[in-house]
One Martini backbone bead per residue (centre of mass of N, CA, C, O) as a GRO file, in nm:
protein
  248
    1UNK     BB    1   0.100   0.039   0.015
    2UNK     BB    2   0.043   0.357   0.032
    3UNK     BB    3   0.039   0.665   0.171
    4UNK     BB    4  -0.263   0.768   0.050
    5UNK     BB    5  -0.399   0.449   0.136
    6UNK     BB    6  -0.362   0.462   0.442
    7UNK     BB    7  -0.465   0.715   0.534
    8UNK     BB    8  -0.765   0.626   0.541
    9UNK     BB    9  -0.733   0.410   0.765
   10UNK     BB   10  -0.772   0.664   0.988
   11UNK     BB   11  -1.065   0.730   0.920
   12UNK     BB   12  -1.210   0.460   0.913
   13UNK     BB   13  -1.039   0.271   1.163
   14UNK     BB   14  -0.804   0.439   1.374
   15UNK     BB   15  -0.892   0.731   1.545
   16UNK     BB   16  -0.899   0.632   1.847
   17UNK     BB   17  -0.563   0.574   1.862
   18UNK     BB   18  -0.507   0.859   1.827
   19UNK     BB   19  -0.691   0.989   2.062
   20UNK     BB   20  -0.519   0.816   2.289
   21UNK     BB   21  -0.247   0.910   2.238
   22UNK     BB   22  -0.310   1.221   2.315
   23UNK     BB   23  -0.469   1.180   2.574
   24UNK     BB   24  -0.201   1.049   2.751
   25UNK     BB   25  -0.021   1.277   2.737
   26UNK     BB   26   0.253   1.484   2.891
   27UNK     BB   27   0.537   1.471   2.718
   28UNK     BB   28   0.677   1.633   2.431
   29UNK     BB   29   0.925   1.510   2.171
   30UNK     BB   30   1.075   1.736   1.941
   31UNK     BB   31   1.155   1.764   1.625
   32UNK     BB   32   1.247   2.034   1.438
   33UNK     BB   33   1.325   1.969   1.151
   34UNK     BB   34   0.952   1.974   1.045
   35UNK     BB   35   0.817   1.970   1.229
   36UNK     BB   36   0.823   2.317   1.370
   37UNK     BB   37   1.027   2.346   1.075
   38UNK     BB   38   1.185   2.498   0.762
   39UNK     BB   39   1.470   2.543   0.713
   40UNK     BB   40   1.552   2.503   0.416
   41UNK     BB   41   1.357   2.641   0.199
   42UNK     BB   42   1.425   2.564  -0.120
   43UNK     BB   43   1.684   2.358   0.036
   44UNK     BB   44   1.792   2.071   0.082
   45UNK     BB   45   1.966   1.849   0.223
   46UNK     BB   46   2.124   1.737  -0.045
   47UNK     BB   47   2.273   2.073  -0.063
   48UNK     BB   48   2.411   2.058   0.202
   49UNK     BB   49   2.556   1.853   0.164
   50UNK     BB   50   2.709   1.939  -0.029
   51UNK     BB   51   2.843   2.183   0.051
   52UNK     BB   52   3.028   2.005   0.204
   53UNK     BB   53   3.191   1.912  -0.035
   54UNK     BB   54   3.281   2.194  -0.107
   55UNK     BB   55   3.440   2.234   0.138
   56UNK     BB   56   3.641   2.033   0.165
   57UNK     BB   57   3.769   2.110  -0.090
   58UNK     BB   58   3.879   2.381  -0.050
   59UNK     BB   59   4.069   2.219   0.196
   60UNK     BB   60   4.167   1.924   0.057
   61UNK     BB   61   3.932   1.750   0.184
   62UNK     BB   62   3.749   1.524  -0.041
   63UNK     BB   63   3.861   1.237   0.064
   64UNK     BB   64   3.720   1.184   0.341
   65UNK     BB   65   3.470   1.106   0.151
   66UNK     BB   66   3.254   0.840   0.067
   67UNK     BB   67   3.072   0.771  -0.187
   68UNK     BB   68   2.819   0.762   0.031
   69UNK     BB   69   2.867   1.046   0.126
   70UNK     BB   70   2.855   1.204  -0.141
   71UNK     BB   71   2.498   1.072  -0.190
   72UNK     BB   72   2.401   1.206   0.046
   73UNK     BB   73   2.083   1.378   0.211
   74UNK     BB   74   2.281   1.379   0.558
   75UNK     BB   75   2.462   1.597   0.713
   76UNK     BB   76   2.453   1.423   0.985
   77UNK     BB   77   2.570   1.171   0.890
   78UNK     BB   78   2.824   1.275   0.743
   79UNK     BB   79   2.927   1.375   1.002
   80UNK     BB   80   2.950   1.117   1.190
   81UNK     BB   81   3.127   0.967   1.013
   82UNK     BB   82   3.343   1.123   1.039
   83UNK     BB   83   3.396   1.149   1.366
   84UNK     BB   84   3.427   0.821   1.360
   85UNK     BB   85   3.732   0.891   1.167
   86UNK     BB   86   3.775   1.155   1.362
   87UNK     BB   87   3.735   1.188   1.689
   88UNK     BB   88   3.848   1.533   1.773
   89UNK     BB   89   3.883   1.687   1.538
   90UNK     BB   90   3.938   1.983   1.357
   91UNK     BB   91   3.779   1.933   1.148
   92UNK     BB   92   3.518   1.825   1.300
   93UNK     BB   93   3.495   2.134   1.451
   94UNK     BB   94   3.465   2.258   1.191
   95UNK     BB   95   3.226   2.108   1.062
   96UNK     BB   96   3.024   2.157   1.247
   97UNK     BB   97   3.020   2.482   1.244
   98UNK     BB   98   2.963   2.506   0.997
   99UNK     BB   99   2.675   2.419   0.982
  100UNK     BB  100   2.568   2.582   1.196
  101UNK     BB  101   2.597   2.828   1.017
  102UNK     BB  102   2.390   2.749   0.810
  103UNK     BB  103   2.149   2.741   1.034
  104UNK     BB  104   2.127   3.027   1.110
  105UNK     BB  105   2.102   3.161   0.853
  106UNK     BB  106   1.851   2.956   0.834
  107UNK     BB  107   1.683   3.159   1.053
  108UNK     BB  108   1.503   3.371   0.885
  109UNK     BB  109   1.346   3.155   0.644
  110UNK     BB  110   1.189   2.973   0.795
  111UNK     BB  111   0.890   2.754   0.797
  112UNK     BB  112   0.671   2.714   0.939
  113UNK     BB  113   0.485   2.500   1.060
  114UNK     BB  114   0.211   2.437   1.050
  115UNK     BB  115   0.044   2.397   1.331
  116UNK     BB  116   0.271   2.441   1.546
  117UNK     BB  117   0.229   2.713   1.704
  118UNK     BB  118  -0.053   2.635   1.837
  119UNK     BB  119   0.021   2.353   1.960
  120UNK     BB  120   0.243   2.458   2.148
  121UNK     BB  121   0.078   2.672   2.288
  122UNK     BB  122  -0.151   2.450   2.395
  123UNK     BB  123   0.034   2.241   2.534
  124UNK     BB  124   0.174   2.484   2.718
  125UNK     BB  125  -0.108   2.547   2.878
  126UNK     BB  126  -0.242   2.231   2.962
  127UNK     BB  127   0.062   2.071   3.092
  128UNK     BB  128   0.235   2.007   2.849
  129UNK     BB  129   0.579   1.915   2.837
  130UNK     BB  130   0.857   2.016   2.688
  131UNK     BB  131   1.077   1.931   2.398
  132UNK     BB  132   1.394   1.923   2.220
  133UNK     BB  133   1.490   1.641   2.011
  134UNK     BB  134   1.837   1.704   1.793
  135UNK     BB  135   2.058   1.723   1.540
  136UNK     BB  136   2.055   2.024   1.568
  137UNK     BB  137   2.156   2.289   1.697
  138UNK     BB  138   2.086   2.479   1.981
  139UNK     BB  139   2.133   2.759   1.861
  140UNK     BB  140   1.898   2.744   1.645
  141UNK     BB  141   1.661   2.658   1.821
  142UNK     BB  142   1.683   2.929   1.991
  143UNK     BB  143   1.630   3.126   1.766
  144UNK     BB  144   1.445   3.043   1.705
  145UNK     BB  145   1.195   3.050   1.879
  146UNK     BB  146   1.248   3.353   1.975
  147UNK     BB  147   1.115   3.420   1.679
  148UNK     BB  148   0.850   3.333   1.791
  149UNK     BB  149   0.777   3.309   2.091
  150UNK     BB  150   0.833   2.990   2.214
  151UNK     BB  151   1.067   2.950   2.436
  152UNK     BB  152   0.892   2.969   2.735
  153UNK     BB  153   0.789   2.625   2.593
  154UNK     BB  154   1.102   2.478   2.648
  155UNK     BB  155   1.276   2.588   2.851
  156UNK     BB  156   1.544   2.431   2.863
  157UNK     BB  157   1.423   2.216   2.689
  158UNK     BB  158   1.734   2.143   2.488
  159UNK     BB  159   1.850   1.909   2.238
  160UNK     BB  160   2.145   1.881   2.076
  161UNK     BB  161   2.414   1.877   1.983
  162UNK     BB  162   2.730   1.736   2.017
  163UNK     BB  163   3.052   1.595   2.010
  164UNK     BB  164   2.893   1.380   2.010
  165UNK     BB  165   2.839   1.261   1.708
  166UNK     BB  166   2.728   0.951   1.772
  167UNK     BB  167   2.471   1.068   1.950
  168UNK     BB  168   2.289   1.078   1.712
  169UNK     BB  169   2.055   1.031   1.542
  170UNK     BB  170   1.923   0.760   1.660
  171UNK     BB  171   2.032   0.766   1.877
  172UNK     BB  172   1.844   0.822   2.237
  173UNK     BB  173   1.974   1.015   2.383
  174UNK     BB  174   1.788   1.292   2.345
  175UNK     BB  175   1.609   1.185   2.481
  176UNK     BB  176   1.697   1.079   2.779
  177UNK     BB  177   1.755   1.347   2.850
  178UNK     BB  178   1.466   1.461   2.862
  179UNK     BB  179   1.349   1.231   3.033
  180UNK     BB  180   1.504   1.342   3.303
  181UNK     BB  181   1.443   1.632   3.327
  182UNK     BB  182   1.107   1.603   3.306
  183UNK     BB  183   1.050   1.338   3.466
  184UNK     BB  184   0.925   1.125   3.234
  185UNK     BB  185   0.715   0.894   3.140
  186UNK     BB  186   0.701   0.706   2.882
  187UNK     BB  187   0.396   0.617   2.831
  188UNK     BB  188   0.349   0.967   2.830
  189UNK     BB  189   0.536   0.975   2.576
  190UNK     BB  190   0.619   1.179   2.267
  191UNK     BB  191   0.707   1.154   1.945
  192UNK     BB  192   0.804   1.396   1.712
  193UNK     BB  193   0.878   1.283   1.349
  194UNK     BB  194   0.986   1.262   1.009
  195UNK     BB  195   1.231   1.029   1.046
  196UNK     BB  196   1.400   0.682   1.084
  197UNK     BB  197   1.552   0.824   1.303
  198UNK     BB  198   1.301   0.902   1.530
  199UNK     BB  199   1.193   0.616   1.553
  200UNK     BB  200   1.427   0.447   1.626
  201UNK     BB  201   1.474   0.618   1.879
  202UNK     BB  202   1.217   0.616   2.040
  203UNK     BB  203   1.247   0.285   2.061
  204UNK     BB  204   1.525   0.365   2.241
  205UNK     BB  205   1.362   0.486   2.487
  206UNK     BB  206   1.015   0.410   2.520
  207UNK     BB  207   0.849   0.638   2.307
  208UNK     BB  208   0.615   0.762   2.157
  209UNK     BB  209   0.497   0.783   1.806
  210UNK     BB  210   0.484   1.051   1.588
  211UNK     BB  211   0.421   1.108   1.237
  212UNK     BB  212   0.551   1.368   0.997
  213UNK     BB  213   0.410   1.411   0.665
  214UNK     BB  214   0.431   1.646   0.407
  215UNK     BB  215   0.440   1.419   0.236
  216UNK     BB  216   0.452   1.089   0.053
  217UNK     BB  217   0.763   1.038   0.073
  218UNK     BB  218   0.746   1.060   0.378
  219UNK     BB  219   0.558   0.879   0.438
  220UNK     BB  220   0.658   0.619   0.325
  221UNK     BB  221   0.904   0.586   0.476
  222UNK     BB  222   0.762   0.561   0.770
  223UNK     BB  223   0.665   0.264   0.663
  224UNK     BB  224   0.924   0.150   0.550
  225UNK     BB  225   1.016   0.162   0.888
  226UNK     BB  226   0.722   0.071   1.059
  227UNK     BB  227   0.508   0.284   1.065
  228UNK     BB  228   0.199   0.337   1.163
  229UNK     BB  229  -0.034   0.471   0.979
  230UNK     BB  230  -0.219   0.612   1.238
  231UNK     BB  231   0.092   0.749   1.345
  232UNK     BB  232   0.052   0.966   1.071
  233UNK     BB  233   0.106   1.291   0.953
  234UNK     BB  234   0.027   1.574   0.742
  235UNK     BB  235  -0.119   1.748   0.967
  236UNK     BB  236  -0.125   1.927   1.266
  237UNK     BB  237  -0.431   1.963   1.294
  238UNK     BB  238  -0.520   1.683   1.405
  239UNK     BB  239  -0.393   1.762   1.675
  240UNK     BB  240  -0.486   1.973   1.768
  241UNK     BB  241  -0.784   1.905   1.774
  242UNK     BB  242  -0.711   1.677   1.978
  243UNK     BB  243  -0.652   1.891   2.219
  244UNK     BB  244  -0.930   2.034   2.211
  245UNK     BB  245  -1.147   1.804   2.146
  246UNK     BB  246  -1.161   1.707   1.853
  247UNK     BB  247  -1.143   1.614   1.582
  248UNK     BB  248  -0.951   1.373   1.353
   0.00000   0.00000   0.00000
């Protein structure tokens, strides 16, 4: 089946999981680019890893990545994999910051997500505790949020990469170190995510997850990865009206 007949079975047949999903929920683990806002909008993930592969190139340093990381489409991973092939090296110091640096740059122009602002500030009206763990710099995390108004809707629990950076997800550290932060119980805590990386953290956490998939490509992806139809959605309005007390 494909993602737009799965879709289907969430109206038909599983709305009510979905529901009880939401309605048990007490804290909330928000992955940032994807679900929060489109950081790089007109700009894909594929295009900053290229991007990686010039600034290497440019300090002659091209030959570092591996035929599979030059052709990879997620520049986090490709970070991981040099630090793990030079782990605390100067190197790799200086690529995570030109990262970072890429990151801050593009929260000028990031895409709020649908209904992700009005979400985040239901969810932390109603006492439901929130945090993000992501993979992106907790520098970039905090400009955004910011430029929000929505930082004192989960400051200080902000979890972004560390120098570890073998530590990213999949890894579920930055979500475990959320649930100990907020002292959540995994049984009530949410993970929301676009990429199957945010699901398999989750289930090293052990911890529900809800995707969130912009296309059909993304949501593809997401049941490819073993998440469940019912607890994938195209829209965060699904998800408001559900804390509102709305149909889902």
């Amino acid at each position: 089946m494909n993602f737009e007949t799965k879709e289907i079975e969430l109206v038909t047949g599983e709305a009510e999981k979905f529901k009880e999903l939401i309605a048990r929920t007490r804290c909330v683990l928000f992955d940032f680019d994807g679900p929060i806002c489109q950081l790089f909008p007109g700009h894909s993930a594929k295009d900053i890893a290229r991007d990686q592969e010039t600034w290497l190139a440019a300090r002659g340093l091209a030959g570092v990545l591996t035929e599979r990381e030059r052709s990879s489409r997620d520049p986090h991973w490709v970070l991981s994999e040099v630090a793990g092939r030079h782990p605390r090296s100067d190197l790799v110091t200086e690529l995570e910051e030109w990262l970072t640096q890429q990151e801050l740059k593009a929260v000028v122009r990031a895409l709020p997500t649908a209904f992700a602002d009005p979400l985040i500030r239901t969810w932390s009206a109603v006492g439901v505790r929130l945090a993000v763990a992501t993979n992106n710099s907790d520098r970039t995390v905090r400009a955004y949020l910011e430029s929000r108004d929505l930082i004192e809707c989960f400051a200080p629990n902000i979890y972004g990469r560390t120098r570890d950076l073998h530590l990213l997800k999949p890894n579920p550290h930055n979500l475990k170190r959320a649930l100990s932060a907020l002292g959540a119980a995994q049984d009530t805590t949410l993970m929301i995510g676009d990429t199957s990386s945010d699901y398999i953290a989750a289930q090293g956490a052990g911890v529900h997850f809800l995707g969130y998939a912009r296309n059909a490509e993304k949501g593809q992806l997401l049941l490819d990865a073993g998440v469940e139809s019912w607890s994938i959605v195209s829209s965060l309005e699904k998800v408001l009206d559900s804390v509102r007390g709305g149909a889902v």
